[in-house]
C-alpha positions in Angstrom: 0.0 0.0 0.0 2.9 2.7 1.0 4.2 2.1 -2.3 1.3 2.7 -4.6 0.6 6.1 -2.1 4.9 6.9 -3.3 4.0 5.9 -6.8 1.0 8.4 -7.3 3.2 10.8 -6.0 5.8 10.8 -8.1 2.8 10.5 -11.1 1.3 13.3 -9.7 5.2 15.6 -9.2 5.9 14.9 -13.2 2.2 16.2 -13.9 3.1 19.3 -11.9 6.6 19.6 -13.0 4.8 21.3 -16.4 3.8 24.1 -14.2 7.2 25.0 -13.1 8.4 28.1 -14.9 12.9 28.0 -14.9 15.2 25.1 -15.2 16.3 25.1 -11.3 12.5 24.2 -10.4 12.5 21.2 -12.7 15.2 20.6 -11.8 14.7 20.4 -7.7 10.8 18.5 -8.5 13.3 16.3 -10.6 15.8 15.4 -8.6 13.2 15.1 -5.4 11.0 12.3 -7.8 14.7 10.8 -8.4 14.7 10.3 -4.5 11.2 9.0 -4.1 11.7 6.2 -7.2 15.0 5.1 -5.7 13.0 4.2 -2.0 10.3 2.6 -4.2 12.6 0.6 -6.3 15.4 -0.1 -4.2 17.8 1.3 -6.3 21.5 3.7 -5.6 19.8 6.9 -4.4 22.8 9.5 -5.3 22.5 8.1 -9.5 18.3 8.2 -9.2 18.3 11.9 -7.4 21.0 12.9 -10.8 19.2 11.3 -13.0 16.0 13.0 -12.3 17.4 16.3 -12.0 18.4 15.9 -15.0 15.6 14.9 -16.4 13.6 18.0 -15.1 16.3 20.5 -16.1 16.9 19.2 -20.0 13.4 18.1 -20.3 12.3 21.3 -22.0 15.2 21.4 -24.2 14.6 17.9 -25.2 10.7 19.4 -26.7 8.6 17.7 -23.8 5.6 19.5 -24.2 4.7 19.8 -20.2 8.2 21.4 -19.5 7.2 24.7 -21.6 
């Protein structure tokens, strides 16, 4: 049950992360959705939180059109 409640979480971070204006904000909702899937998945938490920052801050350069 705790990890469906951490997975609609994390669904509901990326839907908000289209709402966050500059790079840095992606970039923190990112890197904080990184942390959550690395609890949920067991997986290293330092590569996760880096991977999702990265993910929020290049998403709008990558033409995502919820990062605009």
């Amino acid at each position: 049950m705790q990890k469906k409640s951490l997975i609609l979480a994390v669904v509901a971070m990326f839907g908000l992360a289209g709402c966050l204006e500059g790079d840095v904000e992606r970039g923190v909702a990112g890197a904080g959705a990184g942390f959550v899937a690395s609890e949920v998945l067991g997986t290293d938490r330092t590569g996760s939180i880096l991977a999702g920052a990265a993910a929020g801050v290049l998403c709008d350069d990558a033409g995502i059109n919820g990062c605009r």
